[in-house]
MARDRENVEX-699887 format. One record per residue (C-alpha): residue number from 1; residue in one letter; x, y, z. Coordinates in nm, 3 decimals, decimal comma. Example, Ala and Ser with C-alpha at 12.3 -4.5 7.8 and 13.67 -1.06 7.14 Angstrom:
<pts>
@num:1	residuo:A	xx:1,230	yy:-0,450	zz:0,780
@num:2	residuo:S	xx:1,367	yy:-0,106	zz:0,714
</pts>
This chain:
<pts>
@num:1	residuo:X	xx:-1,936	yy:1,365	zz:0,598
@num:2	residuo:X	xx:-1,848	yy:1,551	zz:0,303
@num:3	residuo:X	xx:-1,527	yy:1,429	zz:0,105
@num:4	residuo:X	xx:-1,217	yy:1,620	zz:0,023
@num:5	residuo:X	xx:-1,043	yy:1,515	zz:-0,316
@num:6	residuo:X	xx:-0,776	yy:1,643	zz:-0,483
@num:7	residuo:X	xx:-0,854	yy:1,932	zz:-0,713
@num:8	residuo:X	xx:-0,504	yy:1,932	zz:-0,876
@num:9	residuo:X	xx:-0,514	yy:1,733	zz:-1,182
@num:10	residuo:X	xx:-0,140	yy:1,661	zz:-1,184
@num:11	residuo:X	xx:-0,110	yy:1,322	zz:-1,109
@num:12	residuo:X	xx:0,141	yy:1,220	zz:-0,793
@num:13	residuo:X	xx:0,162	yy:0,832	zz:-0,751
@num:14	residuo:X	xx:0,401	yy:0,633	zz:-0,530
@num:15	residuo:X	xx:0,578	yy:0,312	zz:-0,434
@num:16	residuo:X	xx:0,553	yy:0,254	zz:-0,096
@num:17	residuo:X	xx:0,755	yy:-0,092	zz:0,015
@num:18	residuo:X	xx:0,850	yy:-0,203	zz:0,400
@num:19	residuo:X	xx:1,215	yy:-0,322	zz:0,393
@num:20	residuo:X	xx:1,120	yy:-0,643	zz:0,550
@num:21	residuo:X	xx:1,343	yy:-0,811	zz:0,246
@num:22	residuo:X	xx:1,428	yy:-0,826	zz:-0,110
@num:23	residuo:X	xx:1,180	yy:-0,706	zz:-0,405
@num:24	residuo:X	xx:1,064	yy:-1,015	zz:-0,537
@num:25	residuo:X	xx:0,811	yy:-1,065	zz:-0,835
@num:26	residuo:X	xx:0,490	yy:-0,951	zz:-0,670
@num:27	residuo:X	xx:0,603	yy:-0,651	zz:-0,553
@num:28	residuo:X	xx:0,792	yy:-0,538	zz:-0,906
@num:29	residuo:X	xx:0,422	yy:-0,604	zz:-1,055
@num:30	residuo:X	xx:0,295	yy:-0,327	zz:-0,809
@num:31	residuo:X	xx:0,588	yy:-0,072	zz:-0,834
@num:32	residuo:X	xx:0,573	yy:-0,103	zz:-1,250
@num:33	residuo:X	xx:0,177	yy:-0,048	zz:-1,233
@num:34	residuo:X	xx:0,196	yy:0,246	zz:-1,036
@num:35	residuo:X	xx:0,524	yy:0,392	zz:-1,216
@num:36	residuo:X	xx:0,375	yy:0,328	zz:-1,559
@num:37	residuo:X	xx:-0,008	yy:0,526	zz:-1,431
@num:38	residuo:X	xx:0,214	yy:0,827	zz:-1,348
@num:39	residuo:X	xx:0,460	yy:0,810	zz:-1,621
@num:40	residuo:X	xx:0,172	yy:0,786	zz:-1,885
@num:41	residuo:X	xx:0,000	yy:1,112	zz:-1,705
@num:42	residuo:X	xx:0,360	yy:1,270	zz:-1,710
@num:43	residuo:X	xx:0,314	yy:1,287	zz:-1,374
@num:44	residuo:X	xx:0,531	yy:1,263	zz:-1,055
@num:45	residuo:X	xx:0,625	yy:0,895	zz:-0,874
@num:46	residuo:X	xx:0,753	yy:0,914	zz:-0,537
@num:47	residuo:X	xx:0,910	yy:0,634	zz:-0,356
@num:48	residuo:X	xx:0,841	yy:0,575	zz:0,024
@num:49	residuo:X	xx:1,024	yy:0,337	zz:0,245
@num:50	residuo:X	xx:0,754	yy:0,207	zz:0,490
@num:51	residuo:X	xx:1,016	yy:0,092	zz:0,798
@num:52	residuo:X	xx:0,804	yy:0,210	zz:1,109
@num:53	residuo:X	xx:0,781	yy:-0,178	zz:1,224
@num:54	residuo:X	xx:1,125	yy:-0,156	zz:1,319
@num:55	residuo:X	xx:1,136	yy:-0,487	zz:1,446
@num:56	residuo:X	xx:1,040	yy:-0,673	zz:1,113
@num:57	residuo:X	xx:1,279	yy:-0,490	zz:0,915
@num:58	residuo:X	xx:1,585	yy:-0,634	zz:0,721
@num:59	residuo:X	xx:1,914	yy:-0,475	zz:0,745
@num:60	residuo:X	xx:1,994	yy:-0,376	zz:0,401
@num:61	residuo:X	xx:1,722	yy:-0,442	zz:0,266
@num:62	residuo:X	xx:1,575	yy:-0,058	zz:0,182
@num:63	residuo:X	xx:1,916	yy:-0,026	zz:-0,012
@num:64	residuo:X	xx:1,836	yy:-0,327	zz:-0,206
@num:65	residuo:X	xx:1,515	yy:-0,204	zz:-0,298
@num:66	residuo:X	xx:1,658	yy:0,121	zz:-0,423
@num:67	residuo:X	xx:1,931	yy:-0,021	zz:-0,585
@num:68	residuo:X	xx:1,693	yy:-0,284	zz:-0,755
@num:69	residuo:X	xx:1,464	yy:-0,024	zz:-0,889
@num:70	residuo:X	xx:1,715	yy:0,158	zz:-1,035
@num:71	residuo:X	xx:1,848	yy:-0,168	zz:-1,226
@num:72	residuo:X	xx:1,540	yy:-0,199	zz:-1,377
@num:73	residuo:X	xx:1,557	yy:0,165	zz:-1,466
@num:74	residuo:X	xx:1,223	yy:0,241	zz:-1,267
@num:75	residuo:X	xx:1,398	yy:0,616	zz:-1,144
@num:76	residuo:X	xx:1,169	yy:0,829	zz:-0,843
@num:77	residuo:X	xx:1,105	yy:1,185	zz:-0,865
@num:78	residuo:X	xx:1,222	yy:1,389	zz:-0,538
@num:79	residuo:X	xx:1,436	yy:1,221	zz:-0,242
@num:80	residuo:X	xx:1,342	yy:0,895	zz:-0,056
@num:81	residuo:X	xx:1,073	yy:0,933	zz:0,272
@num:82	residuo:X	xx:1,164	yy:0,710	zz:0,560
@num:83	residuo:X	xx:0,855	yy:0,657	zz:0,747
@num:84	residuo:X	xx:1,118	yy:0,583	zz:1,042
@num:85	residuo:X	xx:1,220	yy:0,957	zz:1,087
@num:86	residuo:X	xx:0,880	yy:1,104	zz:1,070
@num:87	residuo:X	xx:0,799	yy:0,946	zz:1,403
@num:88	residuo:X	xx:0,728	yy:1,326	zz:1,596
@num:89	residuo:X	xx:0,464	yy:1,390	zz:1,286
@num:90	residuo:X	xx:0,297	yy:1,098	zz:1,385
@num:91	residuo:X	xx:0,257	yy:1,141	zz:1,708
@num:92	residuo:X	xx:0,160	yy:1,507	zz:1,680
@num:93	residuo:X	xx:-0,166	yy:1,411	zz:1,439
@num:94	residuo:X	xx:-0,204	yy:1,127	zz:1,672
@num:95	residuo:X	xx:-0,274	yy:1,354	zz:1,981
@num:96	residuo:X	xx:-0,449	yy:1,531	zz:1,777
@num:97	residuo:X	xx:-0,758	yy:1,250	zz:1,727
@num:98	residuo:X	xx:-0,706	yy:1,163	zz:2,115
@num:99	residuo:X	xx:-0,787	yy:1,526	zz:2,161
@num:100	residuo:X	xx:-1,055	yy:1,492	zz:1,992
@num:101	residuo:X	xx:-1,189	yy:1,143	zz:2,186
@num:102	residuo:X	xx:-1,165	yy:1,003	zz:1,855
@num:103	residuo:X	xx:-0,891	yy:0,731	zz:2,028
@num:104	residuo:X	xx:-0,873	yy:0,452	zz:2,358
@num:105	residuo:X	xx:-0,690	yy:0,245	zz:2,505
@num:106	residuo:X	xx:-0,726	yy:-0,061	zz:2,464
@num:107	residuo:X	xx:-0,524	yy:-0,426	zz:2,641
@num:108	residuo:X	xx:-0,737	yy:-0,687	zz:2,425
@num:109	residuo:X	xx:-0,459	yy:-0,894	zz:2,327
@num:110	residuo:X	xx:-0,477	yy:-1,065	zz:1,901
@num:111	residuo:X	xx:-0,572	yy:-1,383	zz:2,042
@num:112	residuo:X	xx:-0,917	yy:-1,234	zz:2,215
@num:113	residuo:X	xx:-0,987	yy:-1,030	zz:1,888
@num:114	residuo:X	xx:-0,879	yy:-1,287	zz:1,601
@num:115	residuo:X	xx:-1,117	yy:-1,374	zz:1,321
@num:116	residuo:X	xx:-1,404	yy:-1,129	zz:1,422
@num:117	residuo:X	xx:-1,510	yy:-0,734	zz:1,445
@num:118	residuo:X	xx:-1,389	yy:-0,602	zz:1,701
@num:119	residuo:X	xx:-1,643	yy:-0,600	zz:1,973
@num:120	residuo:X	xx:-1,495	yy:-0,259	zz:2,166
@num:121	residuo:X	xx:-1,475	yy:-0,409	zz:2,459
@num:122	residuo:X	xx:-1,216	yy:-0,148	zz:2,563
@num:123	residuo:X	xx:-1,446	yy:0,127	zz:2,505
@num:124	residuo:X	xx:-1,549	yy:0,183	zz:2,840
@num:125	residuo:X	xx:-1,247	yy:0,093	zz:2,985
@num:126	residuo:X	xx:-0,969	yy:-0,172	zz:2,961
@num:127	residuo:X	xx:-1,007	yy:-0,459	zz:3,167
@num:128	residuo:X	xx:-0,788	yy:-0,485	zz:3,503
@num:129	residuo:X	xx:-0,392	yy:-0,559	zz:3,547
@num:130	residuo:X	xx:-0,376	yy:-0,497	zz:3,200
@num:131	residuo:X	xx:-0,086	yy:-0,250	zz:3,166
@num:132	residuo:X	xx:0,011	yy:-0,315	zz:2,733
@num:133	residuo:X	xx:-0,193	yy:-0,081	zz:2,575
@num:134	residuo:X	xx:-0,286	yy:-0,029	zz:2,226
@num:135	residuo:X	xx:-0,479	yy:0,273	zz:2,074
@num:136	residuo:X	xx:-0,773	yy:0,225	zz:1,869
@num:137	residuo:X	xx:-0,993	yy:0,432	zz:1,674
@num:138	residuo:X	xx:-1,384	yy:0,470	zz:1,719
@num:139	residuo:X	xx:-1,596	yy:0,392	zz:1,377
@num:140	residuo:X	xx:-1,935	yy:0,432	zz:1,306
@num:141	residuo:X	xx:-2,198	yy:0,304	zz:1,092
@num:142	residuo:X	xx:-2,090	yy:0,507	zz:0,806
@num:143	residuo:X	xx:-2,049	yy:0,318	zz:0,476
@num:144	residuo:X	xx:-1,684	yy:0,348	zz:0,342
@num:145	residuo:X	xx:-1,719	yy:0,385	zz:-0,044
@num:146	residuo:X	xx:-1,493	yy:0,418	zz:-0,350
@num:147	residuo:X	xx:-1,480	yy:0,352	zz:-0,704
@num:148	residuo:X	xx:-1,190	yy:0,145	zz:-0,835
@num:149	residuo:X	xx:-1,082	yy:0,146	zz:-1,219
@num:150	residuo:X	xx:-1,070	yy:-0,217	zz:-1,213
@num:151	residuo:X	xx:-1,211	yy:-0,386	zz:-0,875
@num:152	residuo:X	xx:-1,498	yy:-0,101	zz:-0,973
@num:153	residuo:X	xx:-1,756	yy:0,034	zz:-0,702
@num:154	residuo:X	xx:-1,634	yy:-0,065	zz:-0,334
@num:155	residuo:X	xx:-1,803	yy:-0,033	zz:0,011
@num:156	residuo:X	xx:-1,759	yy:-0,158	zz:0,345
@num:157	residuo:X	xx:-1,907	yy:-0,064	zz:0,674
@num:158	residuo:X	xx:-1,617	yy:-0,081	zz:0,886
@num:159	residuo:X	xx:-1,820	yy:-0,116	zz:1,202
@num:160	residuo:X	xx:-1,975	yy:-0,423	zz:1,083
@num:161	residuo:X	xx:-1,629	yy:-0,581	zz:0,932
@num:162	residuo:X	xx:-1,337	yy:-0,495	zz:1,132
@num:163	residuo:X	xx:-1,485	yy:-0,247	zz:1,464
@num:164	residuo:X	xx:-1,210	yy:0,001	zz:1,583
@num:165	residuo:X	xx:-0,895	yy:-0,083	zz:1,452
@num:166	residuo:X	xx:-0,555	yy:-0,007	zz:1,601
@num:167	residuo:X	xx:-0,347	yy:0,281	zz:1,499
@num:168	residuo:X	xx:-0,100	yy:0,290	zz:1,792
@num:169	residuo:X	xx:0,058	yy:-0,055	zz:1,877
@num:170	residuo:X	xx:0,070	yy:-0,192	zz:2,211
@num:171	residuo:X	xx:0,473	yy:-0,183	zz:2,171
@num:172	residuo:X	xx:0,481	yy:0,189	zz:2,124
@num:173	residuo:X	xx:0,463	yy:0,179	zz:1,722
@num:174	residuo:X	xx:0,259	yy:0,395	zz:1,514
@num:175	residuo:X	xx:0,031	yy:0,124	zz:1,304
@num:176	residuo:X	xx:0,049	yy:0,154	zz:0,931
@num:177	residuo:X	xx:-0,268	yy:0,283	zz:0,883
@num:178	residuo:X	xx:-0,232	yy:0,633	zz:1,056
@num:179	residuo:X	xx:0,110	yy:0,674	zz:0,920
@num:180	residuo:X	xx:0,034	yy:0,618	zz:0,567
@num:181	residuo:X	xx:-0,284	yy:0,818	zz:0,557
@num:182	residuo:X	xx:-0,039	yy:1,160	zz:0,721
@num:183	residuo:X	xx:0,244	yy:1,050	zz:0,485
@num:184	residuo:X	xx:-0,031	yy:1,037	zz:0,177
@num:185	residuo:X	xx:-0,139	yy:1,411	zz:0,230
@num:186	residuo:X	xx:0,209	yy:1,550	zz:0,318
@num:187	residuo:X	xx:0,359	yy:1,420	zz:0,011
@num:188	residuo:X	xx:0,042	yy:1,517	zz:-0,230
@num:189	residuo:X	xx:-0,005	yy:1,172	zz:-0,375
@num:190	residuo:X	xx:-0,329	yy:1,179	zz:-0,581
@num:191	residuo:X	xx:-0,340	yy:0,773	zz:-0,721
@num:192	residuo:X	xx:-0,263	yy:0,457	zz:-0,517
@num:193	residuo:X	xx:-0,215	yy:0,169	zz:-0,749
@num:194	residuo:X	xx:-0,128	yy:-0,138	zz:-0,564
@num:195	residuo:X	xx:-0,267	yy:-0,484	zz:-0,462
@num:196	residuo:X	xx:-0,598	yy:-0,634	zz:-0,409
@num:197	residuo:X	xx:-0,488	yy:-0,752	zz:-0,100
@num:198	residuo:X	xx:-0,483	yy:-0,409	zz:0,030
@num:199	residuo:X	xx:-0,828	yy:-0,324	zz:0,014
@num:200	residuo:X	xx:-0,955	yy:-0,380	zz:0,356
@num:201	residuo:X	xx:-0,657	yy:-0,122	zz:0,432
@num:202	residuo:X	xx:-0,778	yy:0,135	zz:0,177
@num:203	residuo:X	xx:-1,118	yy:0,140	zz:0,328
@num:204	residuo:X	xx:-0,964	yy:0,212	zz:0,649
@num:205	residuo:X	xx:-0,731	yy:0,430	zz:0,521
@num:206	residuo:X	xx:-1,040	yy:0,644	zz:0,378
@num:207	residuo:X	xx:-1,242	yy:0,634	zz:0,740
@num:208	residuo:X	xx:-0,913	yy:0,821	zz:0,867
@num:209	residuo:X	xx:-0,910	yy:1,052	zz:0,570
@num:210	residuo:X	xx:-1,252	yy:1,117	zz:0,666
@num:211	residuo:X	xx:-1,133	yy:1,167	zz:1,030
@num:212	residuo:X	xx:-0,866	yy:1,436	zz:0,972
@num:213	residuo:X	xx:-1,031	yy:1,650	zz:0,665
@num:214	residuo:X	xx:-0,743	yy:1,491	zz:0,444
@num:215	residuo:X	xx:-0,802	yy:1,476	zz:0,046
@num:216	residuo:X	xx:-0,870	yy:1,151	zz:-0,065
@num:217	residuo:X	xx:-0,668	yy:0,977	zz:-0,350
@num:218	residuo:X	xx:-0,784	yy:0,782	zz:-0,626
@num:219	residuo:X	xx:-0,742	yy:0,390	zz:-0,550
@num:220	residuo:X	xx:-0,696	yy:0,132	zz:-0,777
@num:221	residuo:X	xx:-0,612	yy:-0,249	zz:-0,713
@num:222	residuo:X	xx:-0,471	yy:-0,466	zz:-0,978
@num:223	residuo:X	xx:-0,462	yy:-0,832	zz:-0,908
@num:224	residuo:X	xx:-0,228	yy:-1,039	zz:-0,651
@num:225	residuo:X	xx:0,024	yy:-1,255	zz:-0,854
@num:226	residuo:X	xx:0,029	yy:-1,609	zz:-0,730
@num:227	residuo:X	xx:0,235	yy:-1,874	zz:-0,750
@num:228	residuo:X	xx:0,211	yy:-2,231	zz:-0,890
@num:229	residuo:X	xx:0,063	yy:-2,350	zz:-0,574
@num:230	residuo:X	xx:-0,226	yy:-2,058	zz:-0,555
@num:231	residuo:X	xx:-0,063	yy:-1,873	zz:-0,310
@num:232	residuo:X	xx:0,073	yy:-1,514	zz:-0,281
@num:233	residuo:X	xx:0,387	yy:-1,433	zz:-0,417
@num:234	residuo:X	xx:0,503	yy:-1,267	zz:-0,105
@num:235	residuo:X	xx:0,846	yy:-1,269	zz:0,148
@num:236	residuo:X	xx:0,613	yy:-1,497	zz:0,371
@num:237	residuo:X	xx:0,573	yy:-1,708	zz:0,139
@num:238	residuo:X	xx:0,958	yy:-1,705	zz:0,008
@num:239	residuo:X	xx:0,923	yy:-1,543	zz:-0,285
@num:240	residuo:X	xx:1,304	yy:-1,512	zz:-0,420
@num:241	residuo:X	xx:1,456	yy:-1,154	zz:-0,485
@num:242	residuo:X	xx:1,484	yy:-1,035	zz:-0,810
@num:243	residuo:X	xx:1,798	yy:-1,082	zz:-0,979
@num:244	residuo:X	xx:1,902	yy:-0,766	zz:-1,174
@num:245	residuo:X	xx:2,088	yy:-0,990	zz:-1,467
@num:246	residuo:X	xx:1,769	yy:-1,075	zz:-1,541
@num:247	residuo:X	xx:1,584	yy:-0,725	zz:-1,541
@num:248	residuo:X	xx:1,424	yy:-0,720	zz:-1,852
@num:249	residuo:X	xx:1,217	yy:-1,077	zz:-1,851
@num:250	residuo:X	xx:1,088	yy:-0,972	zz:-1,494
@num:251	residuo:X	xx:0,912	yy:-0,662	zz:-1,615
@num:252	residuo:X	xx:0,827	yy:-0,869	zz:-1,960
@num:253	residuo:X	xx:0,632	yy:-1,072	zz:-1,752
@num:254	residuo:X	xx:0,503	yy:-0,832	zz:-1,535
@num:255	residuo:X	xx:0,328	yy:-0,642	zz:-1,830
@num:256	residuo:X	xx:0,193	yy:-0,963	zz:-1,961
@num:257	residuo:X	xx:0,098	yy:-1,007	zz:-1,592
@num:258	residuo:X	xx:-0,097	yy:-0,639	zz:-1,600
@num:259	residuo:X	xx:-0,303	yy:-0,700	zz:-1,900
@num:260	residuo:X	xx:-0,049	yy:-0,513	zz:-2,153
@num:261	residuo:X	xx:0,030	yy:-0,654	zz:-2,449
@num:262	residuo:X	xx:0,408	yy:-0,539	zz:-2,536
@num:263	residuo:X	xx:0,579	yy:-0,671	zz:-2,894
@num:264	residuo:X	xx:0,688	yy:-0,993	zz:-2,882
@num:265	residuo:X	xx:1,049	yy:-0,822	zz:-3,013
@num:266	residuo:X	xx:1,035	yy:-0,712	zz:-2,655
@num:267	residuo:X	xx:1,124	yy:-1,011	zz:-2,528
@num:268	residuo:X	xx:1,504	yy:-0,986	zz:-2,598
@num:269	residuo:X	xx:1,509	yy:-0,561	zz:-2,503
@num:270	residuo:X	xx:1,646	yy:-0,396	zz:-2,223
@num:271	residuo:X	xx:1,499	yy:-0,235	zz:-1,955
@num:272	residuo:X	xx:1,474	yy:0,088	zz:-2,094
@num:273	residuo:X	xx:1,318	yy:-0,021	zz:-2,441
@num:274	residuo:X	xx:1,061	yy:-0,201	zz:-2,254
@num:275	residuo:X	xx:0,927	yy:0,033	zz:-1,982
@num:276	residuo:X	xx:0,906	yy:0,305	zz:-2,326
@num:277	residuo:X	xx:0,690	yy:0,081	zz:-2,441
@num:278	residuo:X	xx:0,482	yy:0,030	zz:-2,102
@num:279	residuo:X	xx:0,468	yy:0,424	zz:-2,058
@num:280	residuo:X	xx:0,345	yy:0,493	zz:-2,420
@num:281	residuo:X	xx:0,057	yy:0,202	zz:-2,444
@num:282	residuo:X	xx:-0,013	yy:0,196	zz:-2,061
@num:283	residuo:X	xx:-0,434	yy:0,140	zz:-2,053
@num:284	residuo:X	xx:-0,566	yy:0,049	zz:-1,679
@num:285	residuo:X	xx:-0,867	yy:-0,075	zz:-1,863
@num:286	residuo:X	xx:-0,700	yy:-0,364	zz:-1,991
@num:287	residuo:X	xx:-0,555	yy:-0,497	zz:-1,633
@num:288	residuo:X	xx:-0,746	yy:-0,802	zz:-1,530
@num:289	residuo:X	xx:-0,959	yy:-0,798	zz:-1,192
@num:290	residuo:X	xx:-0,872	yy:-1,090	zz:-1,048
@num:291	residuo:X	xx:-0,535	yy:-1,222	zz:-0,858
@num:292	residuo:X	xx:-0,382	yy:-1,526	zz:-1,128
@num:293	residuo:X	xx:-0,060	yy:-1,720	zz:-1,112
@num:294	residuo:X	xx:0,198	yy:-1,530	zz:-1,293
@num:295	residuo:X	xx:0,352	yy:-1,756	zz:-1,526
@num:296	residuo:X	xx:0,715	yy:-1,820	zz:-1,609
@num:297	residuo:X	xx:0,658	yy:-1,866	zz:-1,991
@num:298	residuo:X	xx:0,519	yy:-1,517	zz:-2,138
</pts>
């Protein structure tokens, strides 16, 4: 199937975090990489809220994020997308692919379907008294490819690794895949810069780009920050929020982090002085490959 990029060589990024909590470390590392890309390219950076799991978000915590970002003087071009009010585009592109047969129903609960492909039992129908339904999509044997400016070149048959994957809960909710790929296109965003624990979602992300004649974004993963026990700095792992007093030494250390090498001077600047600095000597080609503990001591 022939690809559609984006012929528009002005460069739209975005930061796109689920209010599930607090920014913490991890996820400042991912909004400065993908603010610096697009500030260096003078281009746009959009900021997303990704609440459609309604039932896993925090109260308050989308307004923390905002008002955290703006502490650490990382400012968004245009207004704020709620995934959470663009439920009726959803479903509209959704009945679109079930048009289309591309979609089925499907009652296989996580338990029957953990740890493997899925199978597709549901294919052909879903088994009996089952009345939950989720909705998958159908892949094929196509091989999903990409090439990354620092994970480089990419590929995954998504037959063979994950089988039809869900893109319309069995509690009603449109799945993050489907909802990011529409919310991609509608808001122009040519470069993803986030985590490499998002890859298996960018090669499905691409299948449904495929799927819908969408253009396809550049990708790029920079490495997962860990903590001193190996694992992910994430809110399931209790990362702690960021605390704004302290602004400057968490985006220090997340340039040290990225591969950057900021003046040592830096250390004592604000904010401001320090994201200049990021913007001006921002090089991609310099961010290491693979996920490291972010250390306390830059």
């Amino acid at each position: 199937m022939q690809e559609k990029t984006h012929t528009n060589k002005y460069s739209v990024g975005r930061f796109a975090p689920s209010p599930t909590g607090p920014l913490h470390s991890g996820s400042v590392i991912a909004a400065l990489a993908s603010y610096l890309h697009s500030r260096k390219q003078h281009g746009k950076w959009l900021l997303r809220i990704d609440d459609i799991d309604l039932p896993r978000n925090q109260t308050g915590a989308a307004e923390h994020i905002l008002c955290t970002l703006e502490a650490l003087g990382m400012v968004w071009d245009d207004e704020v997308v709620y995934q959470s009010r663009r439920i009726s585009i959803y479903r509209e592109i959704l009945a679109d692919l079930e048009s289309r047969q591309l979609v089925y129903p499907c009652s296989c609960t996580r338990s029957e379907t953990k740890g493997r492909a899925y199978p597709g039992s549901c294919r052909t129908g879903i088994k009996r008294n089952r009345k939950s339904c989720a909705l998958r999509i159908r892949t094929d044997d196509r091989i999903i490819r990409f090439i990354d400016r620092i994970q480089g070149d990419v590929s995954q048959c998504l037959e063979e690794v994950s089988g039809d994957f869900i893109i319309k809960r069995s509690d009603g909710y449109i799945a993050y895949h489907l909802a990011t790929v529409i919310d991609d296109q509608l808001q122009g965003v040519t470069e993803i810069i986030r985590g490499t624990d998002l890859l298996d979602s960018t090669l499905r992300q691409i299948y449904l780009q495929q799927l819908l004649g969408y253009s396809r974004p550049d990708y790029v993963h920079h490495p997962v920050a860990l903590n001193q026990e190996g694992k992910k700095i994430s809110k399931q792992n209790h990362a702690p929020a960021i605390n704004s007093k302290d602004g400057a030494k968490t985006l220090f250390q997340a340039l040290m982090f990225l591969g950057q090498s900021p003046d040592p001077e830096l250390r004592n600047g604000s904010c401001q002085e320090i994201l200049n600095w990021g913007i001006e000597h921002w090089n991609i080609d310099t961010v290491p490959e693979n996920d490291r503990v972010l250390l306390q001591t830059y």
